[in-house]
C-alpha positions, 0 to 999 in steps of 0.5 A: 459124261453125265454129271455123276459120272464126271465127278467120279472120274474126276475123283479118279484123275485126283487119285491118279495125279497124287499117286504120279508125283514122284513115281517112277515112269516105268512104275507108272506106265505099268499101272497104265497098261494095268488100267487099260487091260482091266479097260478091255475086260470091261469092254468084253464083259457087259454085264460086270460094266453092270455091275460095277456101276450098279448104283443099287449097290453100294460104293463098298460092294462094288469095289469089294466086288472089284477087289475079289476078282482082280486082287493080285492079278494087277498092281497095288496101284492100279487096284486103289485107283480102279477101286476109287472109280467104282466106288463113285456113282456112275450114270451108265455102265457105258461112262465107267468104260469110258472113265477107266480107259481115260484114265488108263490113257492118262496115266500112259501120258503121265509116264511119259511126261516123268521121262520128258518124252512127252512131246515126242509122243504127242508128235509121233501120235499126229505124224503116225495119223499122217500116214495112215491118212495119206494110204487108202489101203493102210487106212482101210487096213487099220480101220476095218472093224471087222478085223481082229485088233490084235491082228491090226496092233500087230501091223501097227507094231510092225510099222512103228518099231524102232520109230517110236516111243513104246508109251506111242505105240501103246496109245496107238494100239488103244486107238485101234481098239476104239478109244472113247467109241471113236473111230481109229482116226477120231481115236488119234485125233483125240489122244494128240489133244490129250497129250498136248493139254497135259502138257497146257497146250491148244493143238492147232491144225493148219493145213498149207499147200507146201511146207512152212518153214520153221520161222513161219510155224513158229511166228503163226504159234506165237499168234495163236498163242496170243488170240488163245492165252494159251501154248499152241502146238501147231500140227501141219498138213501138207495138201497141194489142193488148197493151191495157197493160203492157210487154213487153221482149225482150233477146237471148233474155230476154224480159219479158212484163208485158202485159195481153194476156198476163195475160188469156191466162193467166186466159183459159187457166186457166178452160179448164182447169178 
């Protein structure tokens, strides 16, 4: 987001933390579903994008415009904070979108946190993204932006009942519809991040031949930890390719001790001689 609308969305997320201390976690996940639904409108209707952040208007307007159009059609909560982002100054319809999905999806982690389920859904998140990853078919399924995606949440309903949070399941689905114009993929890999820094967490991705045992993810953790200054939530892949060593990826850093890598560079070096 450009300058402008950082700090209306940050106004937004001000509104949103004040409001969540103390709610309830259903009241709050209420508000997010209310918040994401008004989301999908604005994704559909580009010209209201337009007009909502039109900075010709005045703040009043448009939140007056807001108003008369979703007043009792979405909770009182969720009306004050979507009128708190309007009301600002946004640098493209476009980053309005993106403010009120955010937030939307902040709110879902918020409720989550009130419940204490927090870090089970950022779990489910990254294990779900596993699945997909690991099936061709599944992932071209849900992938496929030509498909309806009521008709890919339906199957990612379908696949995730009685094995996730439904706080997971509704991140999932937002996912699908293309969180922040990313890819599904890129979509997940996102809202694991979000849930891990609401929690203060850095999410490291460390990629191994064979699985770690828990006293090994738990010391590389403690490292991590140590090198960042902050929590680290260790995501693991498993992929026999890699013949041996780690590689770890944190934000842009990335540590690439495999042996794969070693033989590639051998292989590299003789080629060149």
């Amino acid at each position: 987001m450009q300058a402008a609308s950082r700090e209306s969305y940050r106004a937004g997320a001000e509104r949103l933390d004040a409001y969540v201390r103390g709610a309830e976690p259903s009241a709050v996940a209420s508000t997010a579903d209310d918040i994401l639904s008004v989301a999908a409108l604005l994704r559909r209707e580009p010209r209201l994008r337009r007009a909502l952040s039109d900075p010709a208007r005045a703040g009043a307007d448009r939140a007056g415009l807001l108003g008369d159009m979703l007043g009792g059609r979405i909770g009182a909560e969720a009306l004050d904070l979507l009128t708190s982002m309007v009301s600002g100054r946004w640098s493209v319809p476009s980053e309005l979108l993106d403010g009120v999905e955010r937030l939307g999806v902040e709110a879902l982690l918020a409720s989550a946190d009130l419940a204490g389920d927090l870090g089970e859904v950022e779990d489910e998140l990254f294990r779900f993204g596993q699945v997909v990853s690991g099936s061709a078919e599944l992932s071209n399924t849900l992938s496929d932006p030509m498909a309806p995606v009521q008709r890919r949440a339906e199957l990612a309903q379908q696949l995730l009942a009685g094995k996730a949070q439904p706080v997971t399941i509704r991140l999932v689905e937002t996912a699908l519809a293309g969180f922040g114009g990313r890819s599904f993929t890129g979509a997940l890999t996102r809202l694991v991040e979000l849930a891990a820094d609401r929690r203060d967490r850095q999410v490291a991705y460390v990629t191994v031949a064979a699985p770690l045992t828990e006293e090994e993810e738990r010391r590389l953790g403690v490292r991590l930890s140590q090198m960042y200054g902050r929590e680290v939530s260790v995501k693991q892949t498993v992929d026999p390719d890699v013949l041996g060593g780690v590689r770890v990826r944190v934000g842009s850093d990335l540590y690439d001790g495999t042996v794969l890598r070693r033989l590639n560079e051998t292989r590299n070096a003789l080629a060149k001689r």
